[in-house]
N, C-alpha and C positions, 0 to 999 in steps of 0.2 A: 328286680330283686337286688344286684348289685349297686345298684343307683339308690335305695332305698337304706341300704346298711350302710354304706360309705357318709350318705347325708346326715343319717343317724350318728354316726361316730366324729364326724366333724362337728356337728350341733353340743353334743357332749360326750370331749374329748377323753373322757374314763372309761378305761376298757371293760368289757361287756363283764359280767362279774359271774354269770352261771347264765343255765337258758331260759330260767325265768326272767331275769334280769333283758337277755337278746329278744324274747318273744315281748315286754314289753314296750320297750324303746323301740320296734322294728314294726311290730304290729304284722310282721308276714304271716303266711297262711300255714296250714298244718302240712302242704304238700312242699312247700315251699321249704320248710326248716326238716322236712326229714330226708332230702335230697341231701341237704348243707351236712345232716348225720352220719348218711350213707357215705359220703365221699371222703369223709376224716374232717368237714373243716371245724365240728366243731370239739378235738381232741384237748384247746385250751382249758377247758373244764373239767381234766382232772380228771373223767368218769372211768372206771374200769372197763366200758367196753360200748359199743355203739348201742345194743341193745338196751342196756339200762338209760341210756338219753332217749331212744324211741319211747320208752314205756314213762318218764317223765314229760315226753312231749305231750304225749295222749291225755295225761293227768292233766296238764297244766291248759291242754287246747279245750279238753272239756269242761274244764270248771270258767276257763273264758265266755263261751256259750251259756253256760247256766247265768250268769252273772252279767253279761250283753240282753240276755234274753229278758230277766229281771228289772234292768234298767229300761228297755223300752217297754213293757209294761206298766210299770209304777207311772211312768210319764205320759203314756199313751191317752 
Protein backbone atom coordinates (compact mmCIF):
# COMPACT_ATOMS: atom_id res chain seq x y z
CA UNK A 1 0.00 0.00 0.00
CA UNK A 2 2.89 2.34 0.85
CA UNK A 3 4.73 1.55 -2.20
CA UNK A 4 1.63 2.03 -4.29
CA UNK A 5 0.76 5.81 -2.95
CA UNK A 6 4.51 6.98 -2.73
CA UNK A 7 4.65 5.64 -6.68
CA UNK A 8 1.48 7.51 -7.30
CA UNK A 9 2.70 10.68 -5.92
CA UNK A 10 5.95 10.66 -7.60
CA UNK A 11 4.31 9.82 -11.05
CA UNK A 12 2.03 13.11 -10.36
CA UNK A 13 3.80 15.23 -8.14
CA UNK A 14 0.22 17.23 -7.15
CA UNK A 15 -1.00 16.57 -3.97
CA UNK A 16 -3.95 14.39 -3.54
CA UNK A 17 -6.78 17.11 -3.72
CA UNK A 18 -9.77 15.03 -1.63
CA UNK A 19 -10.39 11.02 -1.37
CA UNK A 20 -11.91 10.96 -4.55
CA UNK A 21 -9.18 12.36 -6.17
CA UNK A 22 -6.61 9.55 -3.55
CA UNK A 23 -8.89 6.57 -4.41
CA UNK A 24 -8.53 7.37 -8.09
CA UNK A 25 -4.89 7.80 -8.64
CA UNK A 26 -4.24 4.95 -6.01
CA UNK A 27 -6.76 2.59 -7.07
CA UNK A 28 -6.38 0.96 -3.36
CA UNK A 29 -9.10 -1.14 -1.93
CA UNK A 30 -11.96 -0.14 0.50
CA UNK A 31 -10.05 -1.87 3.52
CA UNK A 32 -7.18 -0.45 2.58
CA UNK A 33 -8.14 3.56 2.57
CA UNK A 34 -10.21 3.07 5.73
CA UNK A 35 -7.43 1.87 7.80
CA UNK A 36 -5.45 5.24 6.09
CA UNK A 37 -9.05 7.01 7.80
CA UNK A 38 -8.96 5.26 11.00
CA UNK A 39 -5.43 6.27 11.86
CA UNK A 40 -5.71 10.38 11.02
CA UNK A 41 -3.63 9.93 7.77
CA UNK A 42 -6.15 11.15 5.88
CA UNK A 43 -6.89 14.62 8.09
CA UNK A 44 -5.34 16.59 4.87
CA UNK A 45 -8.91 16.82 3.65
CA UNK A 46 -10.27 19.18 5.73
CA UNK A 47 -13.30 16.72 6.71
CA UNK A 48 -14.85 17.45 10.06
CA UNK A 49 -14.35 14.16 11.39
CA UNK A 50 -13.16 10.62 10.28
CA UNK A 51 -16.57 9.31 10.09
CA UNK A 52 -17.84 11.52 7.33
CA UNK A 53 -14.57 10.30 5.20
CA UNK A 54 -15.88 6.57 5.98
CA UNK A 55 -19.27 7.40 4.81
CA UNK A 56 -17.75 9.08 1.48
CA UNK A 57 -15.47 6.18 1.21
CA UNK A 58 -18.47 3.75 1.00
CA UNK A 59 -20.14 6.26 -1.49
CA UNK A 60 -17.42 6.60 -3.63
CA UNK A 61 -16.09 2.48 -3.32
CA UNK A 62 -19.64 1.70 -4.36
CA UNK A 63 -20.33 3.68 -7.32
CA UNK A 64 -16.52 2.29 -8.38
CA UNK A 65 -18.15 -1.24 -8.50
CA UNK A 66 -21.32 -0.33 -10.25
CA UNK A 67 -19.30 1.42 -12.91
CA UNK A 68 -16.23 -1.63 -13.04
CA UNK A 69 -19.06 -3.86 -13.23
CA UNK A 70 -20.81 -1.93 -16.25
CA UNK A 71 -17.61 -1.61 -18.01
CA UNK A 72 -16.90 -5.32 -18.28
CA UNK A 73 -20.16 -6.12 -19.35
CA UNK A 74 -20.74 -3.75 -22.20
CA UNK A 75 -17.12 -5.31 -23.30
CA UNK A 76 -17.78 -8.66 -22.31
Amino acid sequence: MEKIIIEEGEAQPAKYVSLADFLVRTKLAYEETALLIRCGAMGCFKQTAPTTLLRLLDIYIHRRKIIEESYNDAFS
